[in-house]
C-alpha positions in Angstrom: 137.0 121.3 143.9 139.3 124.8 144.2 137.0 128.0 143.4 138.7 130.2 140.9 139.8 132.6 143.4 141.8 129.6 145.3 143.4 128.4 142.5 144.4 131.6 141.0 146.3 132.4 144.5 147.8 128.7 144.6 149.1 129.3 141.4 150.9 132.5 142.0 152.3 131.0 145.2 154.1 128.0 142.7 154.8 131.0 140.7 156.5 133.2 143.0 158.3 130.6 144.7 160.3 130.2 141.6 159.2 127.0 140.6 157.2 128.3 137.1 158.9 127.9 134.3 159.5 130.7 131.4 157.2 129.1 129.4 153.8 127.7 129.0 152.6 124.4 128.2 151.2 124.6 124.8 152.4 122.9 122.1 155.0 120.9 122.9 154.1 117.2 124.1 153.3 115.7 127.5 155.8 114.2 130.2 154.7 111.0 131.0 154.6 110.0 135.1 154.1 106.8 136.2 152.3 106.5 139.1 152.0 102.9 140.5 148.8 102.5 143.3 147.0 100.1 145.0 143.6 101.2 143.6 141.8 98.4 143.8 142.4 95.1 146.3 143.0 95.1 149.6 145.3 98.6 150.1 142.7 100.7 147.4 141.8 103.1 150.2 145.3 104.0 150.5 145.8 104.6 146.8 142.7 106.6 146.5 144.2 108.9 149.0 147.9 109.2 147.7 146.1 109.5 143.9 144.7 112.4 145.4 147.5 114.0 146.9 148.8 113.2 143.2 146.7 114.3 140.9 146.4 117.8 142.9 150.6 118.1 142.4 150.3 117.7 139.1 147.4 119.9 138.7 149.5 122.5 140.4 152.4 122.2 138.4 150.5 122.4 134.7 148.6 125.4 136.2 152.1 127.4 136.7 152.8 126.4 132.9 154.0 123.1 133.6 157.7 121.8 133.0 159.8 123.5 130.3 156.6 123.8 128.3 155.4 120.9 128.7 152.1 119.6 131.2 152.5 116.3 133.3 150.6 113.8 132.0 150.4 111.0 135.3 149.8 107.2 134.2 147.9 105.5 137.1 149.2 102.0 137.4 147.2 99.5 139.5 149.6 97.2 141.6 147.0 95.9 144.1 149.8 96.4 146.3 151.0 92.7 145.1 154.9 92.6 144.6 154.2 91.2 140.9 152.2 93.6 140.0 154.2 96.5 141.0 156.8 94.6 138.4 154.6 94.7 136.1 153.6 98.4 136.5 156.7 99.3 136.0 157.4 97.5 132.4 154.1 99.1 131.4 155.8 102.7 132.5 158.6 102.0 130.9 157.2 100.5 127.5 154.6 103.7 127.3 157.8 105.9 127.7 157.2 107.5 131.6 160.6 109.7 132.0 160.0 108.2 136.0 157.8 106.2 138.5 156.8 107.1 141.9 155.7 104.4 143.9 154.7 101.9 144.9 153.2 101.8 148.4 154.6 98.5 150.7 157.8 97.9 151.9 157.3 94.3 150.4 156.6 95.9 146.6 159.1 98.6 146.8 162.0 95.6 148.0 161.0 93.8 144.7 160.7 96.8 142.6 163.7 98.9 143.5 166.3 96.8 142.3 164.4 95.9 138.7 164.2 99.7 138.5 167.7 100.7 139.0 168.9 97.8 136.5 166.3 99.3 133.9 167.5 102.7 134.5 164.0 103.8 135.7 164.2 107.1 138.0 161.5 105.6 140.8 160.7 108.1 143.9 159.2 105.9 146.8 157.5 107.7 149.5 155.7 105.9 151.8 157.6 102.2 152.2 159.0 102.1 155.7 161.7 99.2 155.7 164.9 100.6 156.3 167.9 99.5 154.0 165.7 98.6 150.4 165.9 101.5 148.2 168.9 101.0 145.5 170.2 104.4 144.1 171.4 105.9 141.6 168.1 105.5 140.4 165.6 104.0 143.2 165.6 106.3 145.7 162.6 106.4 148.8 161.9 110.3 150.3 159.9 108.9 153.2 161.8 108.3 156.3 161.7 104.8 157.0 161.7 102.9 160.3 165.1 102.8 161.3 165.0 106.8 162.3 161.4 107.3 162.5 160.8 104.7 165.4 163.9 105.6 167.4 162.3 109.3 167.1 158.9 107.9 168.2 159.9 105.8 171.4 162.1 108.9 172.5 158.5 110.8 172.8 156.7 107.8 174.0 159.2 107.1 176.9 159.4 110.7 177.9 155.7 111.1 177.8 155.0 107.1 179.7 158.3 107.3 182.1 156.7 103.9 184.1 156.9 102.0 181.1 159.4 99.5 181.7 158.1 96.4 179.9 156.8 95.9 176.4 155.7 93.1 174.2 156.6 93.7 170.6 153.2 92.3 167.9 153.4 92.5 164.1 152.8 91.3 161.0 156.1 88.7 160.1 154.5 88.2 156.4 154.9 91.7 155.1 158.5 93.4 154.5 157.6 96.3 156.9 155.5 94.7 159.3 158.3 92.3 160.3 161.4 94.6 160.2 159.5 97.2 162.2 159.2 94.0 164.7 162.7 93.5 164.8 163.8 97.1 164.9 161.4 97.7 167.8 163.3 95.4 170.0 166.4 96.7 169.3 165.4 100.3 170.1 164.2 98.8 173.6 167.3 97.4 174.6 168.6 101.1 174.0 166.2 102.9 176.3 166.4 100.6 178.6 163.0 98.7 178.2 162.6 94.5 178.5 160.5 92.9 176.0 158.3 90.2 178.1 156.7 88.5 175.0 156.7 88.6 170.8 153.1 87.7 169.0 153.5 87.4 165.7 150.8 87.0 163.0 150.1 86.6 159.1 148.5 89.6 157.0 145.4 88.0 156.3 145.3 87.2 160.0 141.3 87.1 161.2 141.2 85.5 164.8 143.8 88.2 167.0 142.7 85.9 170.1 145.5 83.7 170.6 147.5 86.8 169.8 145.8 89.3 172.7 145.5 86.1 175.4 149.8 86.3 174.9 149.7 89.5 175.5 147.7 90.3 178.2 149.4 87.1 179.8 152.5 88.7 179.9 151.3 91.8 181.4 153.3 94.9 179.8 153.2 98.3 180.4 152.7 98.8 177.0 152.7 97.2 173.8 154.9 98.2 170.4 153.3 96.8 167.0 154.3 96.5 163.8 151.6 96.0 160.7 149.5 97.5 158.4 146.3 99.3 159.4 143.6 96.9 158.3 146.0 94.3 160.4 146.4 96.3 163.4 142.5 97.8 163.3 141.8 93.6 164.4 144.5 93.2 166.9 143.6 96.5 168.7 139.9 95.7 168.9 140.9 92.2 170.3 142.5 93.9 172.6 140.0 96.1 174.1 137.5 93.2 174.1 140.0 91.1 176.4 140.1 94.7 178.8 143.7 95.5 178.0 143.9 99.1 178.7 148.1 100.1 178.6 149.2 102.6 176.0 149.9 100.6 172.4 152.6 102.5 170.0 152.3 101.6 166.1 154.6 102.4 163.8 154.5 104.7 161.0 152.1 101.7 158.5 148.9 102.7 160.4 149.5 106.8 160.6 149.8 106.8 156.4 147.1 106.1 155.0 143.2 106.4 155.4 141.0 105.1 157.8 142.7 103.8 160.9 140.8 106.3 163.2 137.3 106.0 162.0 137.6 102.0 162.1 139.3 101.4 165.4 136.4 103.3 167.3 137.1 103.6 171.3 139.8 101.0 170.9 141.9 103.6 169.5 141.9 105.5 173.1 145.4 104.8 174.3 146.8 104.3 170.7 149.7 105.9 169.1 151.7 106.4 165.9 154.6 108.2 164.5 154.6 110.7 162.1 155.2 114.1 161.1 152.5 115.7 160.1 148.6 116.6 161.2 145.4 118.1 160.2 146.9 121.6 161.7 147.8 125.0 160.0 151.6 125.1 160.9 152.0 129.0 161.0 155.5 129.0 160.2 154.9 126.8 156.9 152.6 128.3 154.3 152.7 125.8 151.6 151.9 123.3 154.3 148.8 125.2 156.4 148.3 126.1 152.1 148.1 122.4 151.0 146.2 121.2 154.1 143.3 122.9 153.7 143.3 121.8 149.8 143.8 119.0 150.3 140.7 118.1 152.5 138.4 120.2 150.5 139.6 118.4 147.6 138.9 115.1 148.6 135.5 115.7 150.8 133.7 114.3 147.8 135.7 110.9 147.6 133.2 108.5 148.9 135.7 105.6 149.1 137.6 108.1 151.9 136.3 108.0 155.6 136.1 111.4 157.1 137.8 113.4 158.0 140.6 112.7 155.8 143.5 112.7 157.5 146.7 114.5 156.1 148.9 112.1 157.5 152.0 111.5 154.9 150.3 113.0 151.8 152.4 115.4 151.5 155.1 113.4 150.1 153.4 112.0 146.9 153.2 115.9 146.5 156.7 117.0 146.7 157.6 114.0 144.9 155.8 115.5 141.7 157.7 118.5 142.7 161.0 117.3 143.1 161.0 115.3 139.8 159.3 118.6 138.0 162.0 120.4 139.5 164.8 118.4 138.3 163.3 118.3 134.5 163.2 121.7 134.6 166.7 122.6 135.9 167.4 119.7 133.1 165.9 121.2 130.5 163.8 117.9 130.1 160.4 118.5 128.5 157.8 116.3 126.5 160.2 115.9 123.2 163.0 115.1 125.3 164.0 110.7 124.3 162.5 109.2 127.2 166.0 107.5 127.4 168.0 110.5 127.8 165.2 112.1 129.6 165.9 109.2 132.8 169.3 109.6 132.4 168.8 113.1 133.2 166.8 112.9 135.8 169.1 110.4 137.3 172.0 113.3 137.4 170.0 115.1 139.3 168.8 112.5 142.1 172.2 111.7 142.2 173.8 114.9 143.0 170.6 115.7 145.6 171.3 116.3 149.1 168.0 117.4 150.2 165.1 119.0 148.6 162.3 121.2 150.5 159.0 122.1 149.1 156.1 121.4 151.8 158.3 119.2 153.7 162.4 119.6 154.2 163.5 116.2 153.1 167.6 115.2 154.3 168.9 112.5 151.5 170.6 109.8 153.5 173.8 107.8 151.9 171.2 104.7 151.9 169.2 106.5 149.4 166.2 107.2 151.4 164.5 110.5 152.8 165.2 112.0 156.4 162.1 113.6 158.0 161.9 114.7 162.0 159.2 112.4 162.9 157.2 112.7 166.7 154.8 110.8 168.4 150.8 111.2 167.5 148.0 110.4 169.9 144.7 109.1 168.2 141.6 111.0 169.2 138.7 109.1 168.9 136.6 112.0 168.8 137.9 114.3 166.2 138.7 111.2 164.4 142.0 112.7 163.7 145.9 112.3 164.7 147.4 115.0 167.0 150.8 115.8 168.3 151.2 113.7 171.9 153.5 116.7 173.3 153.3 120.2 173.0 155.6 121.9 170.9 158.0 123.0 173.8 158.2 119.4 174.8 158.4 117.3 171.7 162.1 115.9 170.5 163.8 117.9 168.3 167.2 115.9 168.0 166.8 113.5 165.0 167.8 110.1 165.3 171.3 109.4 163.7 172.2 109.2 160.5 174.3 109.6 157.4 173.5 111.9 155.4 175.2 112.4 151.4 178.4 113.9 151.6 
């Protein structure tokens, strides 16, 4: 919980960034958000954590007066992180009159999802689905950098920080959406930096015997091993791993840096592990709503049993600025609580439309494929602080981002 003195000075920061509105929310109605989560099933610690990072945006935005007078009112929709259910979620959001969705988590749900959306004319912000090429503008639109520039930005810090590593094998999960194209988009960024892949293990989500998988690795004796999955997924393959004495470096994708958890269950298997991302449990001094939201954000959720700490930050910070982005273009719309939920989409939909890219905590590039651009790096896990770090120091990280199209 903020003290009154941390809130007050949060909420003139909102204020004096020029966010606040004129007026306050008082009488006029609520602006309905729908916010569809895995918050119960097998992906419930990740929605805990992105509800969080949720509920505190909103919070922030009703305490600088909310959105043209009116506060945001957030719907928490349950998905389980099944593909149906997101579906379903999103009927429901559109029934009880949400003027947008954000969500859901999974490459797999936001495939299904995106395309319903943009047929219903539902504004729907994704911002955690990795699988490049599945969001569906005008009005499905994903502000989380999927795989197809944040894993070419990863291997470029991986190579220059393991220059022996000339052979890979490539593991992953081939039953979920991002799991499998990660798979396929690791071997393709091989071939460009020059590295052979010696083997592919594939395996199924609910996968719970990694032997056969870590005997095929080892037996192929890489250098150093790329995978592709979810955490839960690759929490059982690492372990496997250690047990069998593998001991090269193992790059995972983005899945098992978002999220909760990955650290604090992988234990010492986790020594030579590493992720992509853009974003750790460090003040950035040159970034005050960042070093601002990072310390609120871990105080706020210290109580949330469900979480393992320490909580990491990891990709949080996008459900934020997706509250913000959407209260921003309401506001600039003139959208507020009596605006027809109709025209109030439509709206909205101008404005994601004419977007080219958006900065609040993060600075977010809007590609011509309708999905985010954020300069991702390579993070080491340490198994001590529980916690992801930066693998290279400032001076020697990558600062070229991977190419791409951005809206003209």
């Amino acid at each position: 919980m903020l003290d009154r003195r941390q809130l007050l000075a949060s909420t003139a920061a909102i204020a004096a960034s020029g966010f606040a509105p004129m007026a306050l929310a008082a009488d006029k109605p609520p602006i309905k958000i729908g916010a569809i989560l895995a918050m119960t099933g097998i992906g419930a610690v990740y929605g805990v954590l992105y509800n969080a990072a949720l509920q505190m945006a909103v919070d922030d935005v009703n305490a600088a007066g909310g959105v043209n007078g009116s506060k945001l009112d957030l719907m928490q929709l349950d998905d389980q992180m099944q593909p149906s259910m997101s579906v379903m979620c999103l009927h429901e959001a559109i029934e009880d009159g949400a003027m947008a969705v954000l969500g859901p988590l999974t490459g797999t749900c936001w495939e299904t999802m995106a395309p319903l959306a943009n047929n219903a004319k539902m504004p729907s912000l994704c911002f955690t689905a990795s699988k490049a090429g599945i969001s569906m503008p005008p009005y499905a639109l994903r502000i989380a950098p999927p795989d197809d520039t944040a894993i070419p930005e990863g291997v470029a810090e991986f190579v220059k920080l393991h220059p022996n590593v000339k052979k890979i094998a490539i593991a992953g999960d081939a039953q979920e959406a991002s799991g499998a194209a990660g798979m396929e988009l690791f071997a393709q960024i091989a071939k460009d930096f020059g590295l052979e892949v010696v083997t592919t293990a594939s395996y199924q989500t609910r996968t719970s015997d990694f032997s056969p998988n870590a005997i095929k690795i080892r037996g192929a004796n890489p250098d150093a091993l790329f995978v592709s999955s979810l955490g839960p997924t690759s929490i059982q393959l690492v372990k496997e791993l250690e047990v069998q004495g593998f001991d090269k470096p193992i790059l995972l994708n983005s899945l098992v840096w978002a999220g909760a958890g990955f650290i604090h269950a992988v234990g010492s298997a986790g020594k030579d592990v590493y992720t992509i991302g853009f974003s750790t449990n460090d003040p950035d001094p040159s970034n005050a709503k960042y070093t601002d939201y990072v310390s609120r954000f871990i105080e706020r959720t210290k109580k949330t049993t469900s979480l393992p700490q320490p909580v990491n930050v990891c990709n949080t910070t996008l459900p934020y600025d997706a509250v913000f982005l959407i209260a921003d273009l309401m506001r600039k719309a003139g959208v507020d609580g009596a605006t027809p939920p109709i025209k109030g989409r439509e709206l909205i939909k101008a404005g994601l439309e004419g977007l080219k890219d958006f900065q609040w905590i993060n600075k977010i590039t809007l590609r011509d494929t309708g999905d985010g651009h954020i300069k991702c790096h390579l993070l080491k896990a340490n198994t001590q602080t529980r916690q992801w770090e930066y693998a290279l120091a400032p001076d020697q990280r990558i600062t070229t981002p991977a190419p791409f199209k951005a809206r003209g």
